[in-house]
FITORDO-406016 format. One record per residue (C-alpha): residue number from 1; residue in three letters; y, z, x. Coordinates in pm, whole numbers, plus 50000, padded with zeros to 5 digits. Layout:
# residues N
<rec domar="NUM" base="ALA" py="Y" pz="Z" px="X"/>
...
//
This chain:
# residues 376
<rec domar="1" base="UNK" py="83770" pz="14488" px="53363"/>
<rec domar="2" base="UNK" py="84128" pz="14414" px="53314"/>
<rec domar="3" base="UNK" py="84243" pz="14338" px="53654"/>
<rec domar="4" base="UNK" py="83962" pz="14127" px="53689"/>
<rec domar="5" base="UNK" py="84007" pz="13962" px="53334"/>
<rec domar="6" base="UNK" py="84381" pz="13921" px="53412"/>
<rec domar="7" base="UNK" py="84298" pz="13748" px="53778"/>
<rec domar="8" base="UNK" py="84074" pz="13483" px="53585"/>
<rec domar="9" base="UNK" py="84335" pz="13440" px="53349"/>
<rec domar="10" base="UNK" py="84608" pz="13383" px="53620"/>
<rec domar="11" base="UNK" py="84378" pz="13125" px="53844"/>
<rec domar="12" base="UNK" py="84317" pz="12938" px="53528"/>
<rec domar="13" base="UNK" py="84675" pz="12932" px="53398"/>
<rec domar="14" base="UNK" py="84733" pz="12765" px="53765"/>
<rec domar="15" base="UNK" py="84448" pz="12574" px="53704"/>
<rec domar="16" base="UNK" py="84566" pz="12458" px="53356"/>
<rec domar="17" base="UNK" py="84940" pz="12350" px="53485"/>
<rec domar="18" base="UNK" py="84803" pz="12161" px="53803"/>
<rec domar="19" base="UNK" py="84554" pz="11944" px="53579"/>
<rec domar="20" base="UNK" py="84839" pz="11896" px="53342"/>
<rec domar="21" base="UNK" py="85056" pz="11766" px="53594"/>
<rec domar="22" base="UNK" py="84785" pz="11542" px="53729"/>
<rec domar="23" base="UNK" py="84714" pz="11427" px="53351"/>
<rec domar="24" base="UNK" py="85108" pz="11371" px="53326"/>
<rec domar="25" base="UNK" py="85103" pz="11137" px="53671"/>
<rec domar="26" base="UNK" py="84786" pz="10965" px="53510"/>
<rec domar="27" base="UNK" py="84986" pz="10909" px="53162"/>
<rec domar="28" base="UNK" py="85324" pz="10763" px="53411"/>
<rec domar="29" base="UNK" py="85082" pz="10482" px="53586"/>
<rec domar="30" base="UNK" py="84922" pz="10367" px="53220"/>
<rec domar="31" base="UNK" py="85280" pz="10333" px="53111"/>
<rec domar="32" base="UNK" py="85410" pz="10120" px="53415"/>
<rec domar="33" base="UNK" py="85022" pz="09909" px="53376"/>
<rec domar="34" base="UNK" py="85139" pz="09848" px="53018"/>
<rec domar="35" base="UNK" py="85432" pz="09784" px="53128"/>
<rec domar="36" base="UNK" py="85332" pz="09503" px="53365"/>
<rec domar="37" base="UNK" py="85060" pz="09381" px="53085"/>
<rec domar="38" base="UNK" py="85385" pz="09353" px="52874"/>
<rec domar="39" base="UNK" py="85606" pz="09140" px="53082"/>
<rec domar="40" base="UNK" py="85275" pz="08930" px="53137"/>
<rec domar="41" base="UNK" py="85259" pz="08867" px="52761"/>
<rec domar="42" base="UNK" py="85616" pz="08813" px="52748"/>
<rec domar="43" base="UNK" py="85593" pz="08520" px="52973"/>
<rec domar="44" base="UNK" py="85329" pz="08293" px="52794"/>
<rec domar="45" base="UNK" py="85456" pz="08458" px="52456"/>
<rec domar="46" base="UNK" py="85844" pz="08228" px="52542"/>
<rec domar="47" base="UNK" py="85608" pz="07967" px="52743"/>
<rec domar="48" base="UNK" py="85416" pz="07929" px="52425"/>
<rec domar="49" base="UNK" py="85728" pz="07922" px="52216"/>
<rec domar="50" base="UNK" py="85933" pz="07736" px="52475"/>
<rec domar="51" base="UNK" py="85647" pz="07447" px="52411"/>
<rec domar="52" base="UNK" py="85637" pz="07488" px="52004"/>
<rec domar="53" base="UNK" py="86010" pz="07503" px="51993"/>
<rec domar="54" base="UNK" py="86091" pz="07212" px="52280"/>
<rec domar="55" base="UNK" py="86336" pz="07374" px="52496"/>
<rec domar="56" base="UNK" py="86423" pz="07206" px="52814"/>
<rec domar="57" base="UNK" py="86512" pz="07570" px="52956"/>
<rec domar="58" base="UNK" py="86064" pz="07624" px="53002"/>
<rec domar="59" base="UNK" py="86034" pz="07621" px="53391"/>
<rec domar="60" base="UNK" py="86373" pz="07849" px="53423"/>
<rec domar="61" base="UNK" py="86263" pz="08080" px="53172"/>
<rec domar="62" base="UNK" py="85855" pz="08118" px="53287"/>
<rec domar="63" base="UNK" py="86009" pz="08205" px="53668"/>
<rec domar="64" base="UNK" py="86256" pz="08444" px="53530"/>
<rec domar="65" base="UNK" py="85945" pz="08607" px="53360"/>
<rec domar="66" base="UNK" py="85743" pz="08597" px="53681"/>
<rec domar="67" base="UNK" py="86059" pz="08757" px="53892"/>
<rec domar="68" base="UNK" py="86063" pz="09050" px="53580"/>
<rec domar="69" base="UNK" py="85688" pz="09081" px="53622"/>
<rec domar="70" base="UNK" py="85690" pz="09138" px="53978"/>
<rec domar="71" base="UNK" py="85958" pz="09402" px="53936"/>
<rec domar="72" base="UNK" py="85739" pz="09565" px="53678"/>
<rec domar="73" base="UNK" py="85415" pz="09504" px="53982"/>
<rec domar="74" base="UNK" py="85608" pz="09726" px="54254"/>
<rec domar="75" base="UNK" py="85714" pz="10045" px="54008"/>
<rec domar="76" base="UNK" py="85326" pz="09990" px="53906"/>
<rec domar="77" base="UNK" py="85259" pz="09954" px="54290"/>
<rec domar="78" base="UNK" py="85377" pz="10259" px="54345"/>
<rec domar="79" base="UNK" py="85283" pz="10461" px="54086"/>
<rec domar="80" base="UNK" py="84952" pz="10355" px="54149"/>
<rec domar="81" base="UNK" py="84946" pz="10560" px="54451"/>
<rec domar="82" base="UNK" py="84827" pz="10878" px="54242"/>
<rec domar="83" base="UNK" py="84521" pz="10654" px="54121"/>
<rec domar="84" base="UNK" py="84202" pz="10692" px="54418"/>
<rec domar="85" base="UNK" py="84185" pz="10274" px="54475"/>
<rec domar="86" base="UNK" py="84488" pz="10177" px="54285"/>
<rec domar="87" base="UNK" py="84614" pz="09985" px="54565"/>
<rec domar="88" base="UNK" py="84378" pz="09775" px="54604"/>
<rec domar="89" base="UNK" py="84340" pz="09670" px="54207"/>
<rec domar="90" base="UNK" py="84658" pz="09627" px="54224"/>
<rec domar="91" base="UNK" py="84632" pz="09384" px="54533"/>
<rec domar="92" base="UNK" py="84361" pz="09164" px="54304"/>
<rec domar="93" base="UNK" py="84523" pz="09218" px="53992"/>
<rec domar="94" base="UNK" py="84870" pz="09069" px="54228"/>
<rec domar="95" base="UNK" py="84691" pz="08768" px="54388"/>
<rec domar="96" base="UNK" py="84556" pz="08685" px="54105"/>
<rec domar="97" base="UNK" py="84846" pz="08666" px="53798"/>
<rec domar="98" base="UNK" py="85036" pz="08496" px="54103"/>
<rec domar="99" base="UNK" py="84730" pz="08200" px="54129"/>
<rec domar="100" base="UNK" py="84782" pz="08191" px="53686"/>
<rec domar="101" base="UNK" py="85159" pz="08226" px="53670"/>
<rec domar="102" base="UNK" py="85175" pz="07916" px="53933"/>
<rec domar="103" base="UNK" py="84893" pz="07728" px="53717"/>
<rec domar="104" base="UNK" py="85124" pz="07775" px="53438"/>
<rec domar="105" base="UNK" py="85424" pz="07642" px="53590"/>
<rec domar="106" base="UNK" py="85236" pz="07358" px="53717"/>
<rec domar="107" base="UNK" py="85116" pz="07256" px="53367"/>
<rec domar="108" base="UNK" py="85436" pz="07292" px="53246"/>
<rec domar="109" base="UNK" py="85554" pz="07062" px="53464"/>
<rec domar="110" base="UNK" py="85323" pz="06832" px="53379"/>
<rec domar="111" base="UNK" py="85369" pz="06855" px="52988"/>
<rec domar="112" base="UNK" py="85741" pz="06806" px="53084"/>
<rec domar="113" base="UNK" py="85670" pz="06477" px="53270"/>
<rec domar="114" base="UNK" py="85448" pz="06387" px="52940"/>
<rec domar="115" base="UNK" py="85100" pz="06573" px="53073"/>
<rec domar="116" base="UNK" py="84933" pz="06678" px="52716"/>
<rec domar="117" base="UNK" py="84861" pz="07019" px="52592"/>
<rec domar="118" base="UNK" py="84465" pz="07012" px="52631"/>
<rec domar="119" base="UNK" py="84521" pz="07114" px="52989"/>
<rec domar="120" base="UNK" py="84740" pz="07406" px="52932"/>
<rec domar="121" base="UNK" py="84569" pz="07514" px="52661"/>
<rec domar="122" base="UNK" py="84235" pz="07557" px="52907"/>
<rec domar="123" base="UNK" py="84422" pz="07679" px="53212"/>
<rec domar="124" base="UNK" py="84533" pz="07975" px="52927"/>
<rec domar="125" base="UNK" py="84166" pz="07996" px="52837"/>
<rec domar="126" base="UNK" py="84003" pz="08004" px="53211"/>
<rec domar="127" base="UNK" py="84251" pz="08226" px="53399"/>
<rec domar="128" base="UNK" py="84177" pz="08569" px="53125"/>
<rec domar="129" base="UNK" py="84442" pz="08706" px="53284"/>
<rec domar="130" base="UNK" py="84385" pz="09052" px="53050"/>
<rec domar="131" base="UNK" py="84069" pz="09159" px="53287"/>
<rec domar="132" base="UNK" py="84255" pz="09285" px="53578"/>
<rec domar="133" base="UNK" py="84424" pz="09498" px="53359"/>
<rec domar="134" base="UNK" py="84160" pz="09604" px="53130"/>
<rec domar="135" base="UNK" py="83996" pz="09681" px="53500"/>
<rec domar="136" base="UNK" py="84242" pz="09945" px="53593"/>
<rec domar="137" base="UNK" py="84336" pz="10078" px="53248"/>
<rec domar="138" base="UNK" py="83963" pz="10124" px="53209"/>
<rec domar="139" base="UNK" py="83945" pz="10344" px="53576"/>
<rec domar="140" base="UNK" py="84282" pz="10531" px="53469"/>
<rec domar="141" base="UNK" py="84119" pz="10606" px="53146"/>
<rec domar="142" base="UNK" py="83824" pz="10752" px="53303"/>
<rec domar="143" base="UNK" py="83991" pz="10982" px="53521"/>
<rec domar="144" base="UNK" py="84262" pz="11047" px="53223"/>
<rec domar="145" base="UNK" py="83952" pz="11158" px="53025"/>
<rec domar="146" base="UNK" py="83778" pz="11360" px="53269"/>
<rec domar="147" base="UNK" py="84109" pz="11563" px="53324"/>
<rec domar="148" base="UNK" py="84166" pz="11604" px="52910"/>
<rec domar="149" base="UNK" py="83794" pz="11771" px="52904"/>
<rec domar="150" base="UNK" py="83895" pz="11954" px="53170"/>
<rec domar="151" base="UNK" py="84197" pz="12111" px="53020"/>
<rec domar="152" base="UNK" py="84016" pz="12121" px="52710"/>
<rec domar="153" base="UNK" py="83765" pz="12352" px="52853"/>
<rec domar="154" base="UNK" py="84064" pz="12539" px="53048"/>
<rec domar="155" base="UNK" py="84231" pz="12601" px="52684"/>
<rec domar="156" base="UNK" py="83910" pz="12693" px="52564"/>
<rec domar="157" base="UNK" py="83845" pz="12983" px="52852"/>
<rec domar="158" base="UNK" py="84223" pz="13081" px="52817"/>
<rec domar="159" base="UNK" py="84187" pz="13154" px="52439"/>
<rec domar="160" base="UNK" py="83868" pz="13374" px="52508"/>
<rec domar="161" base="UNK" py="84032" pz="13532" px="52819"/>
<rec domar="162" base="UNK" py="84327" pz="13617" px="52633"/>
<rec domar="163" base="UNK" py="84122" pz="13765" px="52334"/>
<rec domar="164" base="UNK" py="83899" pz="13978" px="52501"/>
<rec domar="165" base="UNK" py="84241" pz="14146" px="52716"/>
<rec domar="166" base="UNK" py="84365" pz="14221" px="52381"/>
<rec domar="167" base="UNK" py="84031" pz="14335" px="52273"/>
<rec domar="168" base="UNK" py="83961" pz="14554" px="52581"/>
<rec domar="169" base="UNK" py="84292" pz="14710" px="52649"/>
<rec domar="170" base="UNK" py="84578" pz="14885" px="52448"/>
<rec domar="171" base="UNK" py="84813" pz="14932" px="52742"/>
<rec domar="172" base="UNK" py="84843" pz="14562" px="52892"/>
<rec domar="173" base="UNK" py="85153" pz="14550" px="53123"/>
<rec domar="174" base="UNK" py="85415" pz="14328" px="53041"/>
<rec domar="175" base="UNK" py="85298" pz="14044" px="53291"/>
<rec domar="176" base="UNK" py="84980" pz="14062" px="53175"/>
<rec domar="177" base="UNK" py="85167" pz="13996" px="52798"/>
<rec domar="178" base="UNK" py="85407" pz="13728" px="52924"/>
<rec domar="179" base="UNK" py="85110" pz="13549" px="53119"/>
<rec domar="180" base="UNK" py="84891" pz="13537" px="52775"/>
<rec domar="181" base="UNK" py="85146" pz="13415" px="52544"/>
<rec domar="182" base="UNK" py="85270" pz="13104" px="52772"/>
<rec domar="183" base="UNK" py="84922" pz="12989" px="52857"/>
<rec domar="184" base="UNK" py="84864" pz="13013" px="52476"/>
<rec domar="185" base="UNK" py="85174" pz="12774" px="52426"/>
<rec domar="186" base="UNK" py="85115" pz="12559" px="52653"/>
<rec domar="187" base="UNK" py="84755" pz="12496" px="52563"/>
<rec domar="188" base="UNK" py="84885" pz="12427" px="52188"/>
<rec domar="189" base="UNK" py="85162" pz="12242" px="52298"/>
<rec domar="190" base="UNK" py="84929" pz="11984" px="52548"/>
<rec domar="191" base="UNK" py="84704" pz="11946" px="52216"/>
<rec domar="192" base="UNK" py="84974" pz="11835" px="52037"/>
<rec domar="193" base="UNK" py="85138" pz="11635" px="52283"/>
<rec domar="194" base="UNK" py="84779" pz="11434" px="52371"/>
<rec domar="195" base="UNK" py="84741" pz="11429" px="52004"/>
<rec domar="196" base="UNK" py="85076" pz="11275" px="51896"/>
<rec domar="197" base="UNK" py="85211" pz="11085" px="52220"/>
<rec domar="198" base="UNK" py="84925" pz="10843" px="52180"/>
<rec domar="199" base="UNK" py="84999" pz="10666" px="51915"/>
<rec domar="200" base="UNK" py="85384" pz="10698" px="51840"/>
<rec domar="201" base="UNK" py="85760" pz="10604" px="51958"/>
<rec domar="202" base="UNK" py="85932" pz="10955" px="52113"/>
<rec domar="203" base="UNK" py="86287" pz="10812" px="52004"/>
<rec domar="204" base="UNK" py="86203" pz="10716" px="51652"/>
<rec domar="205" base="UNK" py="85867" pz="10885" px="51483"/>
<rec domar="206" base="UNK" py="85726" pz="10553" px="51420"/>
<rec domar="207" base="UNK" py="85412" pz="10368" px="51549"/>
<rec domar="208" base="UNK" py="85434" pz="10259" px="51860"/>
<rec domar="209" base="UNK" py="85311" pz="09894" px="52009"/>
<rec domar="210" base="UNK" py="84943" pz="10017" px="52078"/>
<rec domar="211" base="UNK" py="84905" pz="10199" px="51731"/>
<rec domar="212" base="UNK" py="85049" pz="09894" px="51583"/>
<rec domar="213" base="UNK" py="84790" pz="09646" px="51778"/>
<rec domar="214" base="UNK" py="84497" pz="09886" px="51643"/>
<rec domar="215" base="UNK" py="84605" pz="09923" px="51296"/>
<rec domar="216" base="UNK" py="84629" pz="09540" px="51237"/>
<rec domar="217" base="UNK" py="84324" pz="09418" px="51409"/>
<rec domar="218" base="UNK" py="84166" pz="09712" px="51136"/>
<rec domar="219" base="UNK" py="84394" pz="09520" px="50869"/>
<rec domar="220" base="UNK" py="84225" pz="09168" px="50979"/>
<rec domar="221" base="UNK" py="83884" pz="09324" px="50973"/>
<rec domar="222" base="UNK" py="83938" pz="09431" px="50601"/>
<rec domar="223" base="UNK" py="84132" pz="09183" px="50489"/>
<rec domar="224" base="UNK" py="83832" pz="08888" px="50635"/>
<rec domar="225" base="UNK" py="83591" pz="09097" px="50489"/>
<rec domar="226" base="UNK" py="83762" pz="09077" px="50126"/>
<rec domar="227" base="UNK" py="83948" pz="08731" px="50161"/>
<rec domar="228" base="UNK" py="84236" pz="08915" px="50141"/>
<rec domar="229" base="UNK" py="84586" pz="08818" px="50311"/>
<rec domar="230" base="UNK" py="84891" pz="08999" px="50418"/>
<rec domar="231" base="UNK" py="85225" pz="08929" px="50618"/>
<rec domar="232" base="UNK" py="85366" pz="09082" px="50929"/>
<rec domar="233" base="UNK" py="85699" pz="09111" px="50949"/>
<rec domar="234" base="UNK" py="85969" pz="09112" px="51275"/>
<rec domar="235" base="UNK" py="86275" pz="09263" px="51243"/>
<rec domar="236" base="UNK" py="86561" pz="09213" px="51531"/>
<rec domar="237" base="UNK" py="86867" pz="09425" px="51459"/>
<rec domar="238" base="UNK" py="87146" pz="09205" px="51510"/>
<rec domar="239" base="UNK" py="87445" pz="09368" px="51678"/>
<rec domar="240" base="UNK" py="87318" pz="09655" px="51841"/>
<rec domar="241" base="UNK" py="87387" pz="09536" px="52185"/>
<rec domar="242" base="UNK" py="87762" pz="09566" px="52076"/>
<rec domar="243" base="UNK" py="87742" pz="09897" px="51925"/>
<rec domar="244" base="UNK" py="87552" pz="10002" px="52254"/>
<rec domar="245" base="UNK" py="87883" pz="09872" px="52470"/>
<rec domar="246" base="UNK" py="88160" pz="09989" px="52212"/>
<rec domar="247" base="UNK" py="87975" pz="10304" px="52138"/>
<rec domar="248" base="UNK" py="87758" pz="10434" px="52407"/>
<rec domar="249" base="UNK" py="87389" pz="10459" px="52419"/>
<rec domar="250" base="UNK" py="87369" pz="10796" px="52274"/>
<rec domar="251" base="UNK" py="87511" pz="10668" px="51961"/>
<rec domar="252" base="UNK" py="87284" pz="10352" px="51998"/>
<rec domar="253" base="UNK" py="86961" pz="10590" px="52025"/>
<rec domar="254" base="UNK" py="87113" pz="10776" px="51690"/>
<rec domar="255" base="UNK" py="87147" pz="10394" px="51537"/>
<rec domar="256" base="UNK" py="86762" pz="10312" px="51604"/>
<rec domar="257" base="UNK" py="86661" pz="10673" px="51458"/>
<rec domar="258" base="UNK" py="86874" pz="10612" px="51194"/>
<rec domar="259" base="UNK" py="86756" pz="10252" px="51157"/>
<rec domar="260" base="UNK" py="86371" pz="10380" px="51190"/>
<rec domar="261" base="UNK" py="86465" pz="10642" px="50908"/>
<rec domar="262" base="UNK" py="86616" pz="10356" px="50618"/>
<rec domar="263" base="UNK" py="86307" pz="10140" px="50701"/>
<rec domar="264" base="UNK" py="86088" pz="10392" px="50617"/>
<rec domar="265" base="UNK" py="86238" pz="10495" px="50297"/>
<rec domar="266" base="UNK" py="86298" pz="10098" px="50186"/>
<rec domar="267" base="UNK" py="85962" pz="10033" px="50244"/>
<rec domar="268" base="UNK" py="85674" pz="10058" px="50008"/>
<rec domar="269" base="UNK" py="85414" pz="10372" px="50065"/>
<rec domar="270" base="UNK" py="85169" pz="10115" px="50185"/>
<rec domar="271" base="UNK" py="85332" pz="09952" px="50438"/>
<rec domar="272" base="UNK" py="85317" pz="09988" px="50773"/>
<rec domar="273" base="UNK" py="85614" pz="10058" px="51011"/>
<rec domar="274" base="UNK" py="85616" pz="10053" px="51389"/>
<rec domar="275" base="UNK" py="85856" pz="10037" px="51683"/>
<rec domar="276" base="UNK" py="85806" pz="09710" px="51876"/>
<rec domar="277" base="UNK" py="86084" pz="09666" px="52136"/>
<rec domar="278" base="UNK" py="86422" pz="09846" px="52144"/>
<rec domar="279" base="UNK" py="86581" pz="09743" px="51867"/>
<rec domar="280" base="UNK" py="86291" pz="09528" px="51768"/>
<rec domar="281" base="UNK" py="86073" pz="09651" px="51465"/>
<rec domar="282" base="UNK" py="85730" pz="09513" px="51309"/>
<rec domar="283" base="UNK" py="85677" pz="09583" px="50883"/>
<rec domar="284" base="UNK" py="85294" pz="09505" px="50809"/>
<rec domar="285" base="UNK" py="85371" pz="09407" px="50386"/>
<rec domar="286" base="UNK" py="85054" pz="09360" px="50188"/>
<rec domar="287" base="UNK" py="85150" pz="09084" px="49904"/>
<rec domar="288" base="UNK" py="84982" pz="08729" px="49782"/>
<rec domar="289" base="UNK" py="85089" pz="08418" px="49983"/>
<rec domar="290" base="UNK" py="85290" pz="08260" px="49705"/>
<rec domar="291" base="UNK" py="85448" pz="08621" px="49584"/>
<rec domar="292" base="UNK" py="85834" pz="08640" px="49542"/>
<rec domar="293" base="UNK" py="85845" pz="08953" px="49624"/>
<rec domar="294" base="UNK" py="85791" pz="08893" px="50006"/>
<rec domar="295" base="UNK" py="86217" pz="08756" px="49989"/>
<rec domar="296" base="UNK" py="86307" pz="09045" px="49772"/>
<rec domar="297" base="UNK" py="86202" pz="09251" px="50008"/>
<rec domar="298" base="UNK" py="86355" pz="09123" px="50290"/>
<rec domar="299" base="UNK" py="86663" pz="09063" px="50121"/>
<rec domar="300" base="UNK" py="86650" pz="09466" px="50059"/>
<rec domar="301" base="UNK" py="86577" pz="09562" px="50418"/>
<rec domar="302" base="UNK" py="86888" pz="09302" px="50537"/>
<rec domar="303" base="UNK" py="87115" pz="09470" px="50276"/>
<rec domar="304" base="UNK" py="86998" pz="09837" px="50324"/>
<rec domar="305" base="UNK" py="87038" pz="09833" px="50754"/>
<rec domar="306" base="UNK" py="87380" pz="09650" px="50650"/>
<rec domar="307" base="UNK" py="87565" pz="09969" px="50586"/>
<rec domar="308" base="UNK" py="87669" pz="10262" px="50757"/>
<rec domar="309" base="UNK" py="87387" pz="10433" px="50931"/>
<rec domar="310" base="UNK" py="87544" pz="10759" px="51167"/>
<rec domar="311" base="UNK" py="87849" pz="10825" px="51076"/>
<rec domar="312" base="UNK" py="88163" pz="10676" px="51258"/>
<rec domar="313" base="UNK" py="87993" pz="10346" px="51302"/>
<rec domar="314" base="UNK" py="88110" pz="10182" px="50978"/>
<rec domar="315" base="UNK" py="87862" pz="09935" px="50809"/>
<rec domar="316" base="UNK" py="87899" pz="09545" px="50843"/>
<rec domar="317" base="UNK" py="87840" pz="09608" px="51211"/>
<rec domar="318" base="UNK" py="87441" pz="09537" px="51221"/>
<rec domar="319" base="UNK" py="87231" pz="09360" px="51034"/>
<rec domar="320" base="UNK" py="86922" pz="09232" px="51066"/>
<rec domar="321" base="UNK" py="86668" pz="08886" px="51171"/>
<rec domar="322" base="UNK" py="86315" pz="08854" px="50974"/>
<rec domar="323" base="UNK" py="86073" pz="08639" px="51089"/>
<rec domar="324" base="UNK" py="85819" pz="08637" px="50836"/>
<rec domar="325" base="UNK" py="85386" pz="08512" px="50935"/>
<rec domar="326" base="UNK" py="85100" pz="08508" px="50748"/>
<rec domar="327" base="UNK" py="84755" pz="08627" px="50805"/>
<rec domar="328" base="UNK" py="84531" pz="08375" px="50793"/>
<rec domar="329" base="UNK" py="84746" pz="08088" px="50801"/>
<rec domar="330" base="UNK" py="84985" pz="08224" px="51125"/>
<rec domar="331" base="UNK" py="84744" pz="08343" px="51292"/>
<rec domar="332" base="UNK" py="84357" pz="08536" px="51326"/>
<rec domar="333" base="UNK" py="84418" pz="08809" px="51631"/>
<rec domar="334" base="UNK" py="84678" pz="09046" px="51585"/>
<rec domar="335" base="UNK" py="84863" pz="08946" px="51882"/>
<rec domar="336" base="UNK" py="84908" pz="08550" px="51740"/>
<rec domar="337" base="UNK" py="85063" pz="08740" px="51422"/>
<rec domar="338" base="UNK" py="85321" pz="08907" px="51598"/>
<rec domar="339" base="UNK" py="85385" pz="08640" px="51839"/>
<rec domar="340" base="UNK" py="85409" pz="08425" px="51552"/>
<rec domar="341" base="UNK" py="85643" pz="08627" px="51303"/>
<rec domar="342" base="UNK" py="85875" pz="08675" px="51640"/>
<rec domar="343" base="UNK" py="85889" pz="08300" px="51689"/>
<rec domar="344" base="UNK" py="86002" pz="08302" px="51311"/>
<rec domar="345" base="UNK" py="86271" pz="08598" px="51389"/>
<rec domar="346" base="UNK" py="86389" pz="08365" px="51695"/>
<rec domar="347" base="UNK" py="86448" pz="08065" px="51415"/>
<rec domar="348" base="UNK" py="86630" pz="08309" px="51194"/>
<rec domar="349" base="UNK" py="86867" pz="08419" px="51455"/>
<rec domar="350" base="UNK" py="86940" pz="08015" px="51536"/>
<rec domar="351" base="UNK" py="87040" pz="07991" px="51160"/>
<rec domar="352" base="UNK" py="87295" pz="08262" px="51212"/>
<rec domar="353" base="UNK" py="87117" pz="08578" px="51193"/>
<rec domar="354" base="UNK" py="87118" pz="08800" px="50865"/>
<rec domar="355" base="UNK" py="86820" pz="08604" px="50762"/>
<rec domar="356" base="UNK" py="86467" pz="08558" px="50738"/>
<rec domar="357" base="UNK" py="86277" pz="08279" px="50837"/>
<rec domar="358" base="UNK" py="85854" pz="08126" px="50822"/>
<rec domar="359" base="UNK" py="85695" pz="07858" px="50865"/>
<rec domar="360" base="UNK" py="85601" pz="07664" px="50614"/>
<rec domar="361" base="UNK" py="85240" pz="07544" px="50548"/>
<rec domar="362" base="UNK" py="85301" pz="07179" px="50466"/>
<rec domar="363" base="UNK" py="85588" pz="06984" px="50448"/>
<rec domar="364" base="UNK" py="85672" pz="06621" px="50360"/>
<rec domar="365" base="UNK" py="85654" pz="06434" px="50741"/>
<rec domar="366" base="UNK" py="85361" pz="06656" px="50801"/>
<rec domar="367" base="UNK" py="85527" pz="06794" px="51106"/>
<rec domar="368" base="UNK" py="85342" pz="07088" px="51316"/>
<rec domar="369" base="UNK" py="85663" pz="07352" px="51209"/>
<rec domar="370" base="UNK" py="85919" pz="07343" px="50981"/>
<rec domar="371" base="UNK" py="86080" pz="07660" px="50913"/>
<rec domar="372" base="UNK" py="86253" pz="07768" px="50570"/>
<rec domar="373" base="UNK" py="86521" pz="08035" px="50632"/>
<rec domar="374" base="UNK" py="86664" pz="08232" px="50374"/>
<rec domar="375" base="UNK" py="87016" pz="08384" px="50335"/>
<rec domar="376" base="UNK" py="87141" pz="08656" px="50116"/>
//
């Protein structure tokens, strides 16, 4: 009984670590997919802006968007190869972002030579380009899921296995031992990692951009339903690229822990913190429109990230941008809220960083945006 329990348990441990591994190659394409989704966004997020803000830089900036996006398309291209009929999503989802990315350089050219907006704005509207993706994260999900139950169920039978050999025998040889007590780690240790990994940053603790998406399209929901409002906040750190070059990245990652740390001991219990970029944060800050407290509180965050964070980096070297939006006046989805407060961090870096910045609701010419920035 306890050869034959111990071969059961050995085929499943093997079991267990192939269907992690396969679960682990599953996780590595989702991250390059969101990856591509991401440089997607980025390139109508600064063609958007690029149009709100004027820039004459629009048709430069939108194709060096489309070259990052179609570096981000062959690392997906080939991790795709672990996905049965990745490649040829990944041909559609290709021909297709190509036909919308040269629609929107064609309108752009067109609003340059004094086209209107009503065009773009329903070339943005027809193309959907989020359905490819939602296509092949929805296939990747599947399979992801179908291997999670399976390892689930492989946990499951490993825990009963290894009970009943401790049940059944007194002398269990040392491999036997060894054999139980990994597969019962790495069982609890997959848990945890499926569990955790989901929803958070592995440098700093903090929500990560998916998390962060969820949480505020919840916050919307609520706040619609109670005619509530809130603020989202975008925080660049200013400087870290030159503590990065004087300092090395290892001290850089030890500034954004360290960063990720003060911001969540300067904010309020309520608040919501997440990790957005690389040294780009988001700060969801539940307050009344008209409240003071809003430039307080950004004059606290500027002032805390301001000093010394590891030591051997002396404060004075970072600081901090704030772009500052509004829910419902900036925006109803949760992505036009954080594309909006970034627009505001971009105005507040223009004024000289170590700012804030929003948009405000009415002003005397009646313009579309006029920005109020605040220094401390």
């Amino acid at each position: 009984m306890t050869l034959i329990s111990g071969a059961w348990l050995t085929a499943d441990s093997a079991r267990f670590a192939t269907e992690q591994h396969a679960y682990q190659a599953l996780d590595a394409v989702l991250t390059d997919l969101h990856g591509l989704h991401d440089a997607q966004l980025d390139i109508e997020s600064a063609y958007r802006g690029t149009l709100m803000t004027g820039s004459g830089k629009a048709l430069e900036e939108l194709r060096a968007g489309v070259q990052r996006w179609q570096a981000a398309l062959a690392q997906t291209r080939a991790s795709l190869t672990r996905s049965p009929g990745g490649e040829r999503d990944i041909e559609v989802l290709d021909k297709r972002m190509i036909r919308h990315f040269l629609a929107l350089e064609t309108q752009l050219q067109s609003f340059r030579g004094g086209g209107g907006l009503a065009d773009i704005d329903a070339e943005m509207s027809r193309a959907n380009p989020g359905s490819p993706y939602r296509v092949l994260e929805a296939k990747i999900l599947a399979q992801r899921a179908g291997l999670v139950a399976s390892i689930a169920t492989i946990g499951e039978r490993i825990r009963y296995l290894s009970i009943g050999l401790l049940l059944s025998t007194i002398v269990a040889t040392l491999a036997i031992s060894a054999c139980l007590i990994s597969a019962c780690r790495r069982v609890k240790a997959m848990q945890e990692t499926l569990s955790r990994e989901v929803v958070h940053d592995a440098l700093t603790g903090l929500a990560n951009r998916r998390y962060l998406h969820a949480w505020l399209q919840a916050q919307i929901s609520f706040a619609s339903r109670m005619g509530d409002s809130f603020h989202v906040l975008y925080l660049d750190l200013d400087g870290f690229e030159r503590i990065n070059d004087e300092y090395g990245r290892m001290t850089g990652d030890q500034i954004l822990i360290a960063a990720a740390q003060r911001l969540k001991t300067t904010t309020r219990g309520g608040d919501f913190v997440a990790r957005q970029e690389e040294d780009e944060f988001v700060i969801v800050f539940s307050c009344e429109p008209d409240s003071r407290e809003i430039g307080r509180y950004a004059a606290r965050l500027i002032r805390s990230l301001g000093k010394s964070l590891v030591d051997g980096v002396p404060g004075g070297i970072l600081s901090a941008s704030i772009g500052v939006a509004s829910y419902p006046a900036d925006g109803a989805t949760a992505d036009d809220l954080v594309a909006a407060a970034r627009l505001a961090m971009l105005q507040a870096k223009r004024a000289g960083k170590a700012c804030y910045a929003y948009r405000r609701e009415t002003n005397p010419r009646n313009e579309a945006n006029v920005w109020e920035v605040s220094r401390f």
